[in-house]
LUMGUVEX-284530 format. One record per residue (C-alpha): chain; x, y, z. Coordinates in Angstrom, 3 decimals, decimal comma. Layout:
N
A X Y Z
...
end
This chain:
208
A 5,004 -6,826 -2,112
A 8,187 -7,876 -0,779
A 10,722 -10,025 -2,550
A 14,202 -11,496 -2,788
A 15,944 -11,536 -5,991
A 18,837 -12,516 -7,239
A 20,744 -10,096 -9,430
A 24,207 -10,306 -11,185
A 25,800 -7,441 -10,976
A 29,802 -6,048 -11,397
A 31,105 -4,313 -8,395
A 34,230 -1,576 -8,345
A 36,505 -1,833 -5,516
A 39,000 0,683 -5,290
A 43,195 0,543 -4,461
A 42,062 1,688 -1,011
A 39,719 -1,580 -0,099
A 42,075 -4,114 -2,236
A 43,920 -7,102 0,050
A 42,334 -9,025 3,292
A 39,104 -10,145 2,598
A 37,206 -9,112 -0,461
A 34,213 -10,534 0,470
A 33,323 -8,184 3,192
A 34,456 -5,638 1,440
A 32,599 -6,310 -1,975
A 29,327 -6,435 0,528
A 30,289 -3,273 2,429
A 30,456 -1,486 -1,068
A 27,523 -2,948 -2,403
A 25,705 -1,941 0,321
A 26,575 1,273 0,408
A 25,837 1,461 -3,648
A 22,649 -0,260 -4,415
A 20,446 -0,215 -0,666
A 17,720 2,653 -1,083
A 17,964 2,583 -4,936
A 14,970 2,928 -6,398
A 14,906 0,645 -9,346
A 11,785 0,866 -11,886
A 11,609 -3,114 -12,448
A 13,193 -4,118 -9,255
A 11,468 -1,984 -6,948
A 12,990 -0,231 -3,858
A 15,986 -2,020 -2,431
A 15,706 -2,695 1,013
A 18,849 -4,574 2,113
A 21,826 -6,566 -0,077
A 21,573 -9,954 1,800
A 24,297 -11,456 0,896
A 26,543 -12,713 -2,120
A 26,586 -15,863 -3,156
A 29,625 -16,266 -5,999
A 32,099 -13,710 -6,577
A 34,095 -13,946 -10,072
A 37,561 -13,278 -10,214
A 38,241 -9,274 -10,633
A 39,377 -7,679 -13,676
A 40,859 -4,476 -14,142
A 40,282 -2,058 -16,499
A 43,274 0,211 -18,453
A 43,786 3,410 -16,781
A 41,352 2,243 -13,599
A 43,475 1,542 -10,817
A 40,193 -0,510 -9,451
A 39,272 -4,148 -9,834
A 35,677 -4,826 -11,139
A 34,325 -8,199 -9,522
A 31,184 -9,981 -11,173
A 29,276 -11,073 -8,337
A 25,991 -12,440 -7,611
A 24,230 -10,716 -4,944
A 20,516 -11,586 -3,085
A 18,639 -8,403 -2,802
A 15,523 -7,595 -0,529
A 13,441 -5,314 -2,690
A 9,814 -3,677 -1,850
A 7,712 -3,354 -5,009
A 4,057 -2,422 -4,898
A 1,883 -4,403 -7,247
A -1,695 -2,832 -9,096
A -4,755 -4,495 -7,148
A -2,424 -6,026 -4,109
A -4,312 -5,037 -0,786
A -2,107 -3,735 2,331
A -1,911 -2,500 5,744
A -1,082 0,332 6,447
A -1,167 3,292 8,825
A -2,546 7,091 8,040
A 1,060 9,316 7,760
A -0,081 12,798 6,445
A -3,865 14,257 5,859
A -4,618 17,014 3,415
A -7,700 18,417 2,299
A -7,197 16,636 -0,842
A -6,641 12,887 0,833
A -4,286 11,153 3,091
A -1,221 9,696 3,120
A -0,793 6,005 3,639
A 2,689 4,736 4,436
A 2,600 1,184 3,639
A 6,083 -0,510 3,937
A 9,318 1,542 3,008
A 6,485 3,902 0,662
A 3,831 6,295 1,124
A 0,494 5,887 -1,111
A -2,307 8,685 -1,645
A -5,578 7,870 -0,738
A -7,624 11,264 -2,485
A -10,698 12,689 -0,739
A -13,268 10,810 -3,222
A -11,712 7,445 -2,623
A -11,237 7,352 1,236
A -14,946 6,136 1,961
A -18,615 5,519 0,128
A -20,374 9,033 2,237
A -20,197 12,511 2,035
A -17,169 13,697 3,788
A -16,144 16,707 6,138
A -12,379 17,936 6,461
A -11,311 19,424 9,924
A -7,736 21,095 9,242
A -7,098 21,595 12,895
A -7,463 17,959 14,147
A -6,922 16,856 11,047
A -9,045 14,262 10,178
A -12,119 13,334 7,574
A -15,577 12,020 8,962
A -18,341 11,017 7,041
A -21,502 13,233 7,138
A -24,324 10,252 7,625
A -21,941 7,357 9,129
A -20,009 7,401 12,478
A -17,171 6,576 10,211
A -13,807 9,014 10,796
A -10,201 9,203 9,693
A -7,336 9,963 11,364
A -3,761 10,529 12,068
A -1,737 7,166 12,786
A -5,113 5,182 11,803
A -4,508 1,284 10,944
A -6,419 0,998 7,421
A -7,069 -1,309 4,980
A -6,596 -0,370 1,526
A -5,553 -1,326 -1,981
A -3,059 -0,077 -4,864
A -4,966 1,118 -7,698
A -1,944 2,942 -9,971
A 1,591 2,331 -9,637
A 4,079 5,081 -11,301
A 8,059 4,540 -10,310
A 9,829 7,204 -11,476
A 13,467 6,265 -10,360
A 13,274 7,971 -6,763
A 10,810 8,318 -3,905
A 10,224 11,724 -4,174
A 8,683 11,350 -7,912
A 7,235 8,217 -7,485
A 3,570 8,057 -6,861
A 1,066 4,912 -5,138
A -2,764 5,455 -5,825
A -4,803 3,565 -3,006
A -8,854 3,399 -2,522
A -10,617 2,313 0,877
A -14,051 2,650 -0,892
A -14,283 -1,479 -1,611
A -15,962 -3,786 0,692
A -13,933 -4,401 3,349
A -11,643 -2,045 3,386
A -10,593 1,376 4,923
A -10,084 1,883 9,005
A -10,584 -1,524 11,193
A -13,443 -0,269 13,298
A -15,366 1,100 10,065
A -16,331 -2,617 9,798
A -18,363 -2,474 13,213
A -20,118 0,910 11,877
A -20,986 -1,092 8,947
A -22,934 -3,658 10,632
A -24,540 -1,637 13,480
A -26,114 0,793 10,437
A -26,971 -2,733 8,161
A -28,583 -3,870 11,661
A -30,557 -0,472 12,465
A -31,717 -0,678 8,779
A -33,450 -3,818 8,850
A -34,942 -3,263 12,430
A -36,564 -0,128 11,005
A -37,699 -1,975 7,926
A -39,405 -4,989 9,788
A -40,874 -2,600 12,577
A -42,994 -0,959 9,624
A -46,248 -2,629 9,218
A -47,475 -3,461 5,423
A -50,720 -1,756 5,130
A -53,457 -4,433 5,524
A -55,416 -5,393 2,329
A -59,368 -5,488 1,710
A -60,906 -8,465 1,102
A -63,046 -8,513 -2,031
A -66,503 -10,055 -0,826
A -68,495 -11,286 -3,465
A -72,350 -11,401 -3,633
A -73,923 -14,696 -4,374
A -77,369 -15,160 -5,891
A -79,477 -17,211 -3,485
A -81,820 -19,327 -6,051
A -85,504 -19,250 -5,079
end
């Protein structure tokens, strides 16, 4: 889920960027400090907006810098437990597949891609389903939804759980399969005639 927030935070400027106009500047620097942090209650911080109120700087003993409380509007990415996305098929391992929704990549593992028995082809790669039409590959559009968060302060140890095994999720066209094999179901099912049932005939005393 994407959101804007607005954060107070205390930015260092050094002797280098002091004089002309601190705004700028104090956005350069933020910029450069906070976009593609990683924050665990924030989320991943996409872009510093802007700043609305700077405070006037202080400077600290033995710092040559001047430390400016500022309140700055930040674009952050933060995937939420049970929130459904788009997203498209990135990496495919025997174990799963890699969904990159947004900024982040989320696992989809082999047991929660689709409800059928599936077959992994390393060389394509892709995953197909053993008594659908249904398949999976590279660069597919899915459907899917976040089942475990875990932030752990950077992208590379932060993990995304995802399953496409819901109703109406997983790849776009797996909807059409869906329906065609519903449809073939019930044509087979009405085609088969109920066997017929015998009549019990009952004798009846003619009185003389």
């Amino acid at each position: 889920m994407y959101s804007v927030y607005d954060v107070k935070e205390t930015i260092r400027v050094p002797p280098s960027e002091l004089g002309g106009s601190m705004k700028k500047k104090i956005i350069r620097i933020a910029r450069e400090e906070y976009e593609g942090i990683l924050d665990e209650d924030l989320g991943l911080v996409l872009s510093i907006i802007e700043i609305d109120h700077i405070e006037d700087g202080k400077v600290v003993p033995g710092d040559g810098s001047v430390y400016y409380p500022a309140d700055i509007k930040m674009l952050v990415y933060k995937p939420r437990v049970h929130e459904v996305v788009n997203g498209m098929v990135s990496q495919i391992a025997e174990f799963g597949c890699f969904v990159r929704i947004g900024p982040m990549d989320g696992l989809v593992h082999v047991s929660q891609i689709m409800d059928d028995y599936i077959n992994y082809n390393p060389k394509i790669p892709d995953f197909s389903g053993k008594e659908t039409a249904k398949k999976l590959g590279m660069n597919d559009e899915v459907l899917s939804r976040i089942v475990s968060v875990s932030l752990k302060g950077s992208l590379t140890n932060s993990k995304i759980g995802l399953t496409m095994r819901q109703i109406g999720l997983g790849k776009t066209d797996w909807k059409k399969i869906e329906e065609k094999e519903k449809a073939k179901k019930n044509t087979v099912k009405n085609t088969v005639k109920k066997p017929e049932q015998k009549k019990e005939v009952k004798e009846k005393k003619v009185k003389k």
